[in-house]
N, C-alpha and C positions, 0 to 999 in steps of 0.2 A: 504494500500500500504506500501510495504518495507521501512521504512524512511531512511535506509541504503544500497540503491540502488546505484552503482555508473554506471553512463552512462556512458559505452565504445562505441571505433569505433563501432564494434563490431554491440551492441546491437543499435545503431544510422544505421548500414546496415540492420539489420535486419527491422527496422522501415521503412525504404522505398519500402524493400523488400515488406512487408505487404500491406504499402500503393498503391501500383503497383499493387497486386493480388485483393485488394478490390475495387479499382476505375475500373479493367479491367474486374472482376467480373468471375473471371479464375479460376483453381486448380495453386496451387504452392508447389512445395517442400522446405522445409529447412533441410538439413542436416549436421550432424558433431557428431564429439567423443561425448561421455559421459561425462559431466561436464562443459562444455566447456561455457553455458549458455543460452541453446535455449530458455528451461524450463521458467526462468526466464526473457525472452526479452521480450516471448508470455503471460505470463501473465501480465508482468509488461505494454506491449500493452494494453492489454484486460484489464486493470486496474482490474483484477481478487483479486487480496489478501482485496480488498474492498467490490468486488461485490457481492462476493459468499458469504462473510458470511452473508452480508446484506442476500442474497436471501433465505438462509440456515435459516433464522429465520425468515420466513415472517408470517406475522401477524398482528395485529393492527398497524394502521399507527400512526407516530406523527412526530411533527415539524421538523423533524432530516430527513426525506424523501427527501426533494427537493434537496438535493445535492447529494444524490445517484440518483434521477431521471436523473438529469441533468449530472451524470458522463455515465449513461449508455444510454444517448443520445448521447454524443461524440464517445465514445467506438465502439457502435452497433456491438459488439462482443462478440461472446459466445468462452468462453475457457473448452475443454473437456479433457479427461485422460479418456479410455474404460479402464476396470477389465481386467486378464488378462484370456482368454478364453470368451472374451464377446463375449457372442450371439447377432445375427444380429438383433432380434425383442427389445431384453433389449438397443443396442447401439441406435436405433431409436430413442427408447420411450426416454429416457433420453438426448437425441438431445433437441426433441417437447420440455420436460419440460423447459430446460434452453430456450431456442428459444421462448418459451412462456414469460416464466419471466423477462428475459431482456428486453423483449418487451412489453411489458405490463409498465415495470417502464420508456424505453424511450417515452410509448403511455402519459404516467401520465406529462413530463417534457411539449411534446408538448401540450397536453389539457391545461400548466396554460399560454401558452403562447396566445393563440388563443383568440380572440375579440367574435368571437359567437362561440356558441355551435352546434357540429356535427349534422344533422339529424337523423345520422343512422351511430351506431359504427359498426367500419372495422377490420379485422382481425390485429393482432400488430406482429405474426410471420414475416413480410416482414422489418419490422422497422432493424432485425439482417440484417447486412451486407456481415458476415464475421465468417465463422466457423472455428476455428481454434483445432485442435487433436492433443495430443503430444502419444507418443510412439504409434506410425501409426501401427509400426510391430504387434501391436497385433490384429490387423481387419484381419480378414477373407476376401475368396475370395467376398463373399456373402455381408461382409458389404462393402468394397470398390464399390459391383454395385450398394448398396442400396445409397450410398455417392452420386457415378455419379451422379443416375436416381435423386435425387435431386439435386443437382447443376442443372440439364439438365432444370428440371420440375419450379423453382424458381430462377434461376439465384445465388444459392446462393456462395459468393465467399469461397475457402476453400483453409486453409491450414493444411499440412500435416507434422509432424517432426518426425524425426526417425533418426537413425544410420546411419553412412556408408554405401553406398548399395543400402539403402532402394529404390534411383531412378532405380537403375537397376531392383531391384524388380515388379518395377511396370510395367518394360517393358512388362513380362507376361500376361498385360491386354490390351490390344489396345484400347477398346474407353476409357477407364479411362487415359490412357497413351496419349490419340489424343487430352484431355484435358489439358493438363500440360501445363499454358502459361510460369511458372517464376520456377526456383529451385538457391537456396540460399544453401551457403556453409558455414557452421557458425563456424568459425576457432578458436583455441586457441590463449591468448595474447601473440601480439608480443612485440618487448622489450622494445618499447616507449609504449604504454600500461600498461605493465607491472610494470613500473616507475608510470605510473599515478597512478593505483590501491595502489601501495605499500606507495605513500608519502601519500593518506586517510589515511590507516590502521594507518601508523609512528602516524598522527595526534590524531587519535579515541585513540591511547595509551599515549596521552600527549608526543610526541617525535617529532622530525624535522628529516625529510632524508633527509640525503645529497651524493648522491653519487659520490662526488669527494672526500668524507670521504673515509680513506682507511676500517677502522669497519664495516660502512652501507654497500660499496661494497660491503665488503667479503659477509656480508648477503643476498646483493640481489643475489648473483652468487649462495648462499645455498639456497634459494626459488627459483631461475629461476631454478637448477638444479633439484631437490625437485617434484614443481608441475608441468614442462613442460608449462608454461603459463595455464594450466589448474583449471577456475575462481572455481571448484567446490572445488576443492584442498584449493585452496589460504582461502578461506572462513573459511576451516576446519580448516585452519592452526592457523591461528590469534588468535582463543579462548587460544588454547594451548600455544601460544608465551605469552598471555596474563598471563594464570596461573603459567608458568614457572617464568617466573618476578616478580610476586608475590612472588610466593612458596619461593623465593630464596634470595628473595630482593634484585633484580636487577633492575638497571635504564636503562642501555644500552642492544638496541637489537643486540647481536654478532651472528656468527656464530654456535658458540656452544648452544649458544637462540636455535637458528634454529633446530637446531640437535637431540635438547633432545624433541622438542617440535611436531615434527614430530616424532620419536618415538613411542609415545604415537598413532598416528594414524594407521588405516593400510591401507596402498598405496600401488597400484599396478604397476607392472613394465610397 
């Protein structure tokens, strides 16, 4: 997991938003711009940046297992990203597999909890709760039914993230579409946000913001203007404020920080 995660409103709406789709056992949309931090809410959910590599190297077990068992007990969620032209039969299969492995490590968490042993082992695909797909736009008409006819056939809960749009897109599909209990709007940060994100970064670079400093102001008005509240930005931004202060041997983050440090990036209008 990110140790450099900072929890926004944001990504705390997105969490309930999830929590609402998994307990109601529904399709749910999340939508918004690019950058903004869907990516990052759904994994950080899905405690993904843990899980996957664990599974990505499975193999012999050791003592280091029970806490990956135990996180992908709480989780019971698979986080996916399809290729771009994934075919219907390749997005399945690699469904199954994750859906198998997360489930297999939450079947291992419950097995050390249990007084007797099973009679007769159960399938562990029902253990996933919660399928979650980011850049949805790239499924086909074919994988969207093959999505349904599972939700339908499993109960399994799913969410789905994409662009602007994407929910109108699905209007096109009616029982996919008669599915939809929940759609989430995942906004850029707004200005008290904003303040929150930037006095970490000030921190992470050994500095204090103060924005009744006239200096820090100017600054945050050249980042609010800069990345639009948009967190993929802000992210980008930091390394570079970071090497310009170096490069330069600067202690204070000004405007012209800002300026040159963004520069260096390329940002769209």
């Amino acid at each position: 997991m990110n140790q450099t995660f900072i929890v926004t409103k944001e990504h705390r709406r997105f969490t309930e938003f999830a929590n609402a789709v998994r307990k109601e056992r529904t399709i749910g949309i999340c939508h918004g711009d690019a950058g903004v931090g869907k990516t990052n809410s759904a994994r950080r959910y899905a405690n993904w940046d843990i899980l996957e590599p664990y599974i990505n190297e499975w193999g012999p077990r050791g003592d280091h297992d029970a806490k990956h068992y135990a996180l992908a007990n709480r989780s019971r969620t698979v986080f996916y990203t399809p290729e771009v032209l994934c075919r219907p039969k390749d997005l399945m299969r690699d469904i199954d597999h994750w859906q198998i492995k997360v489930g297999i490590c939450a079947d291992e968490h419950l097995r050390s909890t249990e007084t007797e042993p099973r009679s007769k082992p159960g399938s562990v695909s029902h253990l996933v709760e919660l399928l979650i797909i980011d850049e949805a736009e790239r499924l086909t008409s074919a994988g969207l039914e093959l999505l349904r006819d599972r939700h339908d056939r499993e109960h399994l809960s799913m969410i789905l993230i994409g662009m602007p749009g994407i929910d109108q897109r699905f209007r096109h599909y009616p029982q996919l579409y008669s599915r939809l209990g929940f759609s989430h709007h995942y906004r850029a940060l707004g200005r008290d946000e904003l303040l929150f994100v930037l006095d970490r970064h000030w921190k992470r670079l050994g500095r204090t913001l103060d924005p009744d400093d006239f200096t820090d102001a100017q600054a945050i008005a050249a980042i609010e203007r800069i990345t639009r509240g948009n967190f993929r930005l802000l992210e980008r931004l930091f390394p570079q404020i970071a090497r310009v202060l170096k490069i330069n041997e600067l202690e204070t983050i000004t405007d012209d920080v800002i300026e040159a440090a963004a520069s260096i990036l390329v940002i769209g209008n």
